[in-house]
MIGUKE-494846 format. One record per atom (N, C-alpha, C): residue in one letter; x, y, z. Coordinates in steps of 0.001 Angstrom, whole numbers, plus 500000, padded with zeros to 6 digits. Layout:
<atoms>
aXYZ
...
</atoms>
This chain:
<atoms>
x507025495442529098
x508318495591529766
x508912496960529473
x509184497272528482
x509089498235528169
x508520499648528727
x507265499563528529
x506437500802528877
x506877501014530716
x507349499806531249
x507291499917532280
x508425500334532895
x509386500346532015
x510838500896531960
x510460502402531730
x509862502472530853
x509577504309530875
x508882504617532180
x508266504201532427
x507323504642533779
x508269504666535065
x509270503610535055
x509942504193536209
x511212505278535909
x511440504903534970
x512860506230534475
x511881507832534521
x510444507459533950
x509411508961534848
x509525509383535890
x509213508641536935
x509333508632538469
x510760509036539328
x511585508486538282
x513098508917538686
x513228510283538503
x512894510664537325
x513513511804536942
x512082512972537770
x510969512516538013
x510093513543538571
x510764513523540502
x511119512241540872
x512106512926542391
x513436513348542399
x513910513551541030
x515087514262540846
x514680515644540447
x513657516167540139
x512744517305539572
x513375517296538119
x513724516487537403
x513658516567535636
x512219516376534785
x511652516450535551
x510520516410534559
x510529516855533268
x511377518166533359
x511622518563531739
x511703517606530758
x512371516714530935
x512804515526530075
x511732514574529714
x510225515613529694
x509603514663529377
x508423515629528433
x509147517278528531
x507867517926528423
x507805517627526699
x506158518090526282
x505826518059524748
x507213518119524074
x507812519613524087
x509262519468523189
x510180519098523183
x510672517974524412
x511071517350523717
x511247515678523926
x510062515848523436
x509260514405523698
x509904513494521906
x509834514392521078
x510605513981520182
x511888512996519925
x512477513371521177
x513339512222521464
x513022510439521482
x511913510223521899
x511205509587522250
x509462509049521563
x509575509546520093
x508189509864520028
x507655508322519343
x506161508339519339
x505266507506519104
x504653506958518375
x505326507553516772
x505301507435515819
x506473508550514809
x507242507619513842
x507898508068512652
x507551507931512144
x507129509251511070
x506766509413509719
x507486509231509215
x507811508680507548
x508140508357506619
x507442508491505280
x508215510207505043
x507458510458503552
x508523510347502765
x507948509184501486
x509408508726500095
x509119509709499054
x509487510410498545
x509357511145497567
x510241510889496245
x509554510681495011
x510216510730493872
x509132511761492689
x509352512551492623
x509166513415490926
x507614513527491605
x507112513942492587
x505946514193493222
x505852515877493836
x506704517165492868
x506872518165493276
x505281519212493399
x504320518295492717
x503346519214492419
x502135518412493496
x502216517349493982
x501718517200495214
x502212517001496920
x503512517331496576
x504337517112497614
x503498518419498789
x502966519506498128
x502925520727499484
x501256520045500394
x500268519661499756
x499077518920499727
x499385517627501138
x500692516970500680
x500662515785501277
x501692516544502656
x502104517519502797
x503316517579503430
x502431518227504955
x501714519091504068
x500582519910504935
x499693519052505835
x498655517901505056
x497941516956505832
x498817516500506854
x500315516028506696
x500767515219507891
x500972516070509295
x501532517492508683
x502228518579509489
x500563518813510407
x499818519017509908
x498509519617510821
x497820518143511423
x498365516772511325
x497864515976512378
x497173516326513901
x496278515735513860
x496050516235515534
x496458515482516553
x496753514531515943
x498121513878517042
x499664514222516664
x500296514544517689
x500920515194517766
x502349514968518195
x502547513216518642
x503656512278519393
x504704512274518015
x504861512850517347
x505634512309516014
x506998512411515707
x507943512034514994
x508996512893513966
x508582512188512859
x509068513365511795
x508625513732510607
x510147513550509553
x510515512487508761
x511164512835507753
x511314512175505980
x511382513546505319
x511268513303504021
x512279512868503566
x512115511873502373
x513514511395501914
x512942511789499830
x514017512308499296
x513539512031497985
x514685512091497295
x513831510881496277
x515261509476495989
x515838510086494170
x516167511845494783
x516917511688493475
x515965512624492280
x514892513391492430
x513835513106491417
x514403514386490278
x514173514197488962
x514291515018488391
x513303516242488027
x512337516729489057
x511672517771489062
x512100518263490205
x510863519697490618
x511371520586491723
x511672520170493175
x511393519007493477
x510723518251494537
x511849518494495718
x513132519006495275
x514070519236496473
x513860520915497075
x513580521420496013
x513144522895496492
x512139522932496915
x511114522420497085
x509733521949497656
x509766521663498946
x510887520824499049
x510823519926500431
x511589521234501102
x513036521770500599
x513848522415501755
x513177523626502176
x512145524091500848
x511066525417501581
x510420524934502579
x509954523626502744
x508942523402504029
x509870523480505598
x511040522856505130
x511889522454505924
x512313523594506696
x512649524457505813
x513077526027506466
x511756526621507681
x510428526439506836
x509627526843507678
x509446525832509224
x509744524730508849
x509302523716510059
x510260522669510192
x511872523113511073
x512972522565511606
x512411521128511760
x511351520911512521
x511263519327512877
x510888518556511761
x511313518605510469
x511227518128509586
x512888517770509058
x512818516604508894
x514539515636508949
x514698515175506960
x515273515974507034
x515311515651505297
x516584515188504722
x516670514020504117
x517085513224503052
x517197513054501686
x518285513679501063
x518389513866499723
x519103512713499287
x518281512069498220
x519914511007497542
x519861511851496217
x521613511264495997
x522348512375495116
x522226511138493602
x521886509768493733
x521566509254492846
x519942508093493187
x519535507906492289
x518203507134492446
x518507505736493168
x517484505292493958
x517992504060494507
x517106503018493944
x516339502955492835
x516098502129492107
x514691500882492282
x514447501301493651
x513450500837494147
x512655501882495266
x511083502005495256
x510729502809496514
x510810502170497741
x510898500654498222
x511115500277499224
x512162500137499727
x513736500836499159
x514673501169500167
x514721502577501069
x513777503421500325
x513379505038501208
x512364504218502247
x511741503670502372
x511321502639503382
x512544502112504593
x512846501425504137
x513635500793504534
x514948501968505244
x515571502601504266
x516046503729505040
x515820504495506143
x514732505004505992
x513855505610507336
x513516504758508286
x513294503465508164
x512740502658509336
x514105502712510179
x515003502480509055
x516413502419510029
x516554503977510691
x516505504580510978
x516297505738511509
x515396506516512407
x514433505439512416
x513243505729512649
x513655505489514601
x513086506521515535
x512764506213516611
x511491505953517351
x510443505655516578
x509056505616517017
x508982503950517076
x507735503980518217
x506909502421518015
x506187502287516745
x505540503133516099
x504868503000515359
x505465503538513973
x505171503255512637
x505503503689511376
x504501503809510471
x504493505036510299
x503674505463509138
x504192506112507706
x503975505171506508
x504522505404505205
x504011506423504427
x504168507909504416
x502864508884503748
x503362509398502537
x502754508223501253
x503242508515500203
x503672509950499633
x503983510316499214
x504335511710498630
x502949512521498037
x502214511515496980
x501230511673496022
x499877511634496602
x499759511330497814
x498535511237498728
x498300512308499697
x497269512155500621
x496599513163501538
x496065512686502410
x495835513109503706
x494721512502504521
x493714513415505496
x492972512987506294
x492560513955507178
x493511514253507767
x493156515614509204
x494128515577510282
x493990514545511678
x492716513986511375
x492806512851512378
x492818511171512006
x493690511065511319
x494554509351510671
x495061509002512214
x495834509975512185
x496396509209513560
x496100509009514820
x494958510027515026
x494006510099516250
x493527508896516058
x493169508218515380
x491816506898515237
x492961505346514475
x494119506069514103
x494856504726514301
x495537504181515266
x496289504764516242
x497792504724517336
x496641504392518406
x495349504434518196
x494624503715519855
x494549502248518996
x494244502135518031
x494451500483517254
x495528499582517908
x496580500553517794
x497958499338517858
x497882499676519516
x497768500467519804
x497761500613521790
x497436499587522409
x496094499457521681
x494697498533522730
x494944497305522055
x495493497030520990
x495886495493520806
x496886494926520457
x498023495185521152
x499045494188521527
x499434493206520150
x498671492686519789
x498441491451519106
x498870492091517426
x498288493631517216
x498220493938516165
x499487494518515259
x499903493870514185
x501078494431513737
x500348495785512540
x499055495559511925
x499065496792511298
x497623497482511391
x497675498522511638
x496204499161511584
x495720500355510084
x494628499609509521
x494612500796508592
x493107501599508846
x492686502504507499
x491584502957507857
x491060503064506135
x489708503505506128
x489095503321504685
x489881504223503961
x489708504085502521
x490783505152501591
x489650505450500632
x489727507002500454
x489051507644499107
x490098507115498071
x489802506730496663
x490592506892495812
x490108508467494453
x491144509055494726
x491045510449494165
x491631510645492829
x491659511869491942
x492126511504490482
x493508512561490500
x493914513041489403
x495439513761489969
x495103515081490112
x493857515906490204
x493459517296491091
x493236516702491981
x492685515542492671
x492548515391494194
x491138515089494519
x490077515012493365
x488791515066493023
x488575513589493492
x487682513340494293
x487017512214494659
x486660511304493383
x486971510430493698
x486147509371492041
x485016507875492996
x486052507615494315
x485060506532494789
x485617505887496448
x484825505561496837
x485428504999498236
x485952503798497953
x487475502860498292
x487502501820497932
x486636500692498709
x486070501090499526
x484968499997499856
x484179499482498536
x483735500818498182
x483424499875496588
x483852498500495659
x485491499124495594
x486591497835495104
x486537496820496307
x486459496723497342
x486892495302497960
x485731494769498312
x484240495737498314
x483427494309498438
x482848493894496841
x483303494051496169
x483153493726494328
x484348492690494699
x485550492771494957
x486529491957494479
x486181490927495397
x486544490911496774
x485934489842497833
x484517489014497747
x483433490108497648
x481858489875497373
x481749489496499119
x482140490515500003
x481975490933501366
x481726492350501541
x480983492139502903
x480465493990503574
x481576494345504379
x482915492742505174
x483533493003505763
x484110494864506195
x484345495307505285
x485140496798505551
x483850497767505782
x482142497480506532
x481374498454506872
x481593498649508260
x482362497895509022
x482130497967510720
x483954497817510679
x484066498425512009
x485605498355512365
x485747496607513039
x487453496024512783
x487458494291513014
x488850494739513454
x489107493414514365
x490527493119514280
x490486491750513870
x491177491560513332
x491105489883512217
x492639489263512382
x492111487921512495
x493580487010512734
x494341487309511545
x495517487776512025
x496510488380510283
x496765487092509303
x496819485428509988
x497113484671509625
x495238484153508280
x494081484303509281
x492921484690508145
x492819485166507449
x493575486555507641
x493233487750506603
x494094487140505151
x495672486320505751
x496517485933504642
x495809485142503658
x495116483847504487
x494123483229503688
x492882483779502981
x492191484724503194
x490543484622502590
x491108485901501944
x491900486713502096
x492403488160501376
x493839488030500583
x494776488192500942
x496176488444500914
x496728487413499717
x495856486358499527
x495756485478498358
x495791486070497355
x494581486579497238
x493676487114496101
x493650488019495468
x494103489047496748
x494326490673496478
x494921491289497721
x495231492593497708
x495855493188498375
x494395494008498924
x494046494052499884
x493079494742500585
x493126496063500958
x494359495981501531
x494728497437501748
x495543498470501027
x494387499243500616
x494774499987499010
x495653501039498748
x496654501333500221
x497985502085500098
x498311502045501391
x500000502430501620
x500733502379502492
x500059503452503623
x499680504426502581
x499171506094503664
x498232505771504401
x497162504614504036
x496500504666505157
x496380503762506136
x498131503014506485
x498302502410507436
x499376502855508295
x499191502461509562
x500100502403510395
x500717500977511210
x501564501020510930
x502530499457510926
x503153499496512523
x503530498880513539
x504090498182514433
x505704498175513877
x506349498783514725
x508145498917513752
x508673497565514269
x508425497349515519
x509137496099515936
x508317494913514961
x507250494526513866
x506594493938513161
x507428494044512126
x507650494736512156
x508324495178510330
x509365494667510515
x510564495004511659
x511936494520511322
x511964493066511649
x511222492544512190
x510608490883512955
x510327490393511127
x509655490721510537
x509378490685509116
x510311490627507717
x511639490874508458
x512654491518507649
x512761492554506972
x512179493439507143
x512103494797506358
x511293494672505131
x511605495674504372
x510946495412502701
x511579494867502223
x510824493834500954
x511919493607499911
x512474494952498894
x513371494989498772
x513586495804497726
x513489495445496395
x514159493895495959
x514531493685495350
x513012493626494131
x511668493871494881
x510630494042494409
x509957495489494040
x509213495373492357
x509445496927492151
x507824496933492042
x507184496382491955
x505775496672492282
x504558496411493834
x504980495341494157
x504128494685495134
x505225494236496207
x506201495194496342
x506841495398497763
x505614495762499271
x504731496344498998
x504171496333500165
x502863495461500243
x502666494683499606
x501982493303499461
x502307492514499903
x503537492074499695
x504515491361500347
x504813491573501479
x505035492491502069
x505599493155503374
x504265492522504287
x503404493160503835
x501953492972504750
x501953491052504798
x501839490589503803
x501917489053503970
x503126488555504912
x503905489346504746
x505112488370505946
x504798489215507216
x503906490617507343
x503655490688508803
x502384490108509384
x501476489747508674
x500307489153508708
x500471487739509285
x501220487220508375
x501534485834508993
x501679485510510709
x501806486759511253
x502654486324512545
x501882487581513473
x501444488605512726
x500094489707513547
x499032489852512980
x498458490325513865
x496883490774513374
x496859492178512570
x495398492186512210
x495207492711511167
x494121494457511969
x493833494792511966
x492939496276512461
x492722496961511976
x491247497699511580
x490441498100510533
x490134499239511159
x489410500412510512
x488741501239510872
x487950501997509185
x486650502169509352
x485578502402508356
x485530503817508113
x486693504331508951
x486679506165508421
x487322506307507680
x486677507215506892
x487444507466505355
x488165508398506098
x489566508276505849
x490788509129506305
x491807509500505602
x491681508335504439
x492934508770503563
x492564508804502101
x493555509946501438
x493303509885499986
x494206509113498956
x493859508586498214
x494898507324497495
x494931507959496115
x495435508885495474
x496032509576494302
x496094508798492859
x495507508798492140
x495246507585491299
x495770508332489995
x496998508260489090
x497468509267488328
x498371507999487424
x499409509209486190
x499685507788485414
x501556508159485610
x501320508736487147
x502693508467487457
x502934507156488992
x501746506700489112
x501822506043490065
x502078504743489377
x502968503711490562
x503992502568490423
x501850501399489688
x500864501638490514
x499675500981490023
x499835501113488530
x499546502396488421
x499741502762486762
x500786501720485762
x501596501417486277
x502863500962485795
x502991499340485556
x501814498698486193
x502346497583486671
x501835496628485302
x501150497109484209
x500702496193483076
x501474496217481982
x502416497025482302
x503554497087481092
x504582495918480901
x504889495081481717
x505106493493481198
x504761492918482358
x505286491187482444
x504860490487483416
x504924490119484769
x506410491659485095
x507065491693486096
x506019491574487534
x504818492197487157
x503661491801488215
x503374490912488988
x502877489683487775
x502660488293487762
x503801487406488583
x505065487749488188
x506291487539488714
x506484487096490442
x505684488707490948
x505464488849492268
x504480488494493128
x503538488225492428
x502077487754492888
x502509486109493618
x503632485738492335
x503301484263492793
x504605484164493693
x505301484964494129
x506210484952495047
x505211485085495925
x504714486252496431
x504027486375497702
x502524484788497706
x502539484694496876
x501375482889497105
x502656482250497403
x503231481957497261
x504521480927497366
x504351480669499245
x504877482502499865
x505253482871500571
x504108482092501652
x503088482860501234
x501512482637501992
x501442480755502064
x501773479909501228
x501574478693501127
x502415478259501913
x503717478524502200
x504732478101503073
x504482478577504762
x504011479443504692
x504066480335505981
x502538480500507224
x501944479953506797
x500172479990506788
x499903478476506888
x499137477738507736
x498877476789507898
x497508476698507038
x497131475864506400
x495990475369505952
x495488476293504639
x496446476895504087
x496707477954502939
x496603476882501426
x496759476026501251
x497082474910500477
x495917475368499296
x494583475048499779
x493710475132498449
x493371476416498199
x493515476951498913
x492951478946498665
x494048479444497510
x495657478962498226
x496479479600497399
x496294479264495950
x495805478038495523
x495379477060494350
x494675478289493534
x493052478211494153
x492397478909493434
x492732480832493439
x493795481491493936
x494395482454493617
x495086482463492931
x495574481361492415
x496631481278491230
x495245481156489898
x494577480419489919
x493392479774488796
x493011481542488645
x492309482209489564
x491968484068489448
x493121484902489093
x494265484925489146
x495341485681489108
x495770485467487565
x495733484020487131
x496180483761485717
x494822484361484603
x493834484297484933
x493070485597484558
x493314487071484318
x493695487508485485
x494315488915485524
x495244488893484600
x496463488081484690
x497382488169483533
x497119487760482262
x495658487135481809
x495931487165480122
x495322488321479657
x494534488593480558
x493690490537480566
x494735491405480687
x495721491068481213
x496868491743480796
x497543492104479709
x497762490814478916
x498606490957477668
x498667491571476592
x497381492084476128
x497462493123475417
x497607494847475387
x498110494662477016
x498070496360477389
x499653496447477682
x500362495148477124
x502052495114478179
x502523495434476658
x504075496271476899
x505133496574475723
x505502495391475601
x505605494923474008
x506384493918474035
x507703493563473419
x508894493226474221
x510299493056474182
x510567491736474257
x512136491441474010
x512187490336473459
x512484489624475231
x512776490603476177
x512685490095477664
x511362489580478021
x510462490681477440
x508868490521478517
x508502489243477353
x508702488538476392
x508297487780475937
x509045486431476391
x510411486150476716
x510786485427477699
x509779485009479154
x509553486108479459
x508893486439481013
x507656485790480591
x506860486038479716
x505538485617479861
x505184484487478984
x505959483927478224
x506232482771478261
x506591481709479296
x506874482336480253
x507100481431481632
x506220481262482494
x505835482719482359
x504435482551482769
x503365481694482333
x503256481614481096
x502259480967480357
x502130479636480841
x503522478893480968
x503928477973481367
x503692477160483028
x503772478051483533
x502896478208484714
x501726478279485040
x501166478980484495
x499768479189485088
x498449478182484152
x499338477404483028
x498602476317482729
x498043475647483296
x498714475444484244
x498428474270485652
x497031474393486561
x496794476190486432
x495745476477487183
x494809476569486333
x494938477206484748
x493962477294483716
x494062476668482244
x493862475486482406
x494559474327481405
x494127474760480231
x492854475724479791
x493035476101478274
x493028477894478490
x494799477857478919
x495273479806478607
x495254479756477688
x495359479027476501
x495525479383474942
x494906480125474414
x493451478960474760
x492140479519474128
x491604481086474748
x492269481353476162
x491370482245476728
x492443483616476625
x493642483303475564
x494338484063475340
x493628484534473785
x493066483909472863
x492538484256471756
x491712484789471752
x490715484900472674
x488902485073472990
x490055486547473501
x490982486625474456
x491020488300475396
x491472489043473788
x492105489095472842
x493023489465472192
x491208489532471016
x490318488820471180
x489583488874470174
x488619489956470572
x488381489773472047
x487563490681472415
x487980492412472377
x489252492499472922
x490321493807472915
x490076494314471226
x490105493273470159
x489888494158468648
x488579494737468561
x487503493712469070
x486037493668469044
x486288495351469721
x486332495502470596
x485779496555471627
x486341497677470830
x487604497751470432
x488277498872469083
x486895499056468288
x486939498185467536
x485486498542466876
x484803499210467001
x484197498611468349
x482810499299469171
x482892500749469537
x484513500840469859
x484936502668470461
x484771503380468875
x485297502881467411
x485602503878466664
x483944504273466089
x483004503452466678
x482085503507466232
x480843504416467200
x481196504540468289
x480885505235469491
x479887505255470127
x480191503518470126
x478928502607470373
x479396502146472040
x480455502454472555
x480876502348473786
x479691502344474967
x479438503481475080
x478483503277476272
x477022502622475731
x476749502487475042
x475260501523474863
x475792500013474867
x476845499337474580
x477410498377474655
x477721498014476279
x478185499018477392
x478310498688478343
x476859498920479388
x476175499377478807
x474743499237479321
x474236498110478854
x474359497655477884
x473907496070477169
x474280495098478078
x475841495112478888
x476668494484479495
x476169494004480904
x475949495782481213
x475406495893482776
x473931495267482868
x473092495195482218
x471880494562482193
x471795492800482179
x472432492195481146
x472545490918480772
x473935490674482034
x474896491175482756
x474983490365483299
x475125491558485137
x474569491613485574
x474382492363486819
x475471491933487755
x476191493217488259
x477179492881489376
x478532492259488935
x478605491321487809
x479472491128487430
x481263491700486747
x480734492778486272
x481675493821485822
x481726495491486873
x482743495336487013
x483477496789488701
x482756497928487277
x482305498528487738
x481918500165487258
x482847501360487606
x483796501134487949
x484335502489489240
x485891502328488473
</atoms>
């Protein structure tokens, strides 16, 4: 309906001779995608990430940076680019907003495109992401998000591994070798359970009318806001893949990943978004089960890497309490992680590390991620 409203307000304005009103510059009015780059304390990869978006070879866009406050150079960074390249819409907050999914959320509200693309600060991509995503959401109607494969890189930018690696180890699928469009409501079940598949915001492009249909981001979530997001657009769109490595995923120990084992606030969110998936998803019932039984794993492998306060010991005590249900002896498998974590001290002061994980890799094959 829509498109078809543009097509005749075209026709109008080409027998009125305005065509102008439609040329490349200033098509902006109108364009086909909003960027949305969030920036916090990312001054030393901000020119890297600012550059990949600016030299896209698609070209339908507006472009604006928001950065939430940061206490490095990152505002003089941004207003040098800005000076050089006007079509860049910049957003300073004068205090932190406490979560990255309200610079989300901010920009969407602002945003005039069909399409939304989130381009972390700390990341990179090719110049053709958007050439090989925006025909995704074109040609299928159906689809609320399209992503594409992600390098995960170290903080020079140095390749370390394709995450195809990580998701057919975590899944134990080839799914991500061929391009799919997948029922978003499947993907919630056999993926979105378990793990988050899609291994950053940068290398998707989201459907805006999906997102606000979705309710926006949570904010009120400080790790797995876009986990969540994807599960409440999934529920109700499809899902769209593409096997080109296009984007770089910045893997450093200022990233929110980095952050997330320092108490149980994680765990917290995981079982909000299963909650979500169990309520919202038809026939979700036993999958969500055994994602809770795998997830309460993750968190006792957790516990010895989290600070501990007299809050996060509240917290994971509740946890504990919980996830009994899925793994009726956490006790025991809390003594064995905490026994093994001293064991392996050992093994490092002794610098017996790598012959121990070759011992590992032999006796049990495939079992333990290498990457």
């Amino acid at each position: 309906m829509q498109k078809t409203l543009i097509g005749q307000f075209q026709n109008l304005c080409k027998s009125l001779r305005l065509e102008f009103l439609f040329s490349p510059a200033l098509h902006v009015i109108m364009p086909k995608v909003s960027i949305i780059v969030p920036n916090y304390n990312h001054a030393d990869y901000l020119p890297k990430r600012l550059d990949s978006v600016l030299n896209q070879t698609f070209r339908d866009f507006e472009l604006f940076v928001f950065d939430d406050c940061s206490p490095d150079n990152s505002r003089e960074v941004i207003e040098a680019y800005a000076k050089k390249h006007p079509e860049i819409q910049v957003h300073i907050n004068e205090k932190n907003s406490g979560s990255p999914f309200a610079q989300w959320n901010k920009g969407v509200g602002l945003a005039k495109g069909e399409y939304l693309w989130f381009a972390e600060s700390d990341d990179f991509c090719e110049p053709d992401l958007l050439e090989n995503l925006v025909p995704l959401l074109d040609k299928n109607p159906t689809v609320g998000i399209a992503y594409a494969q992600t390098y995960l890189v170290d903080e020079a930018g140095e390749i370390k591994n394709s995450y195809q690696k990580n998701l057919e180890f975590i899944y134990e699928s080839d799914a991500w070798q061929k391009p799919f469009v997948k029922s978003g409501q499947d993907a919630c079940r056999e993926w979105l359970l378990f793990h988050n598949p899609i291994p950053n915001a940068s290398g998707a492009l989201m459907r805006k009318s999906a997102y606000l249909e979705a309710g926006m981001a949570d904010q009120t979530m400080k790790l797995n806001g876009d986990w969540f997001l994807y599960a409440k657009l999934l529920a109700h769109h499809d899902l769209a893949f593409t096997p080109k490595l296009l984007n770089y995923f910045r893997v450093h120990d200022r990233t929110q990943r980095q952050r997330a084992n320092v108490d149980g606030t994680v765990y917290s969110e995981i079982i909000r978004i299963n909650d979500f998936i169990r309520a919202e998803v038809p026939n979700s019932e036993a999958n969500a089960d055994h994602a809770l039984s795998r997830i309460s794993h993750w968190w006792i492998g957790s516990l010895p890497r989290q600070t501990w306060t007299k809050e996060n010991f509240r917290l994971n005590l509740k946890l504990y309490r919980f996830f009994r249900k899925y793994k009726p002896l956490a006790l025991l498998h809390i003594i064995r992680t905490y026994a093994f974590v001293i064991s392996r001290q050992v093994v490092i002061s002794l610098g017996l590390l790598k012959p121990a994980k070759d011992l590992r890799k032999r006796l049990f094959p495939g079992k333990y991620f290498e990457y």
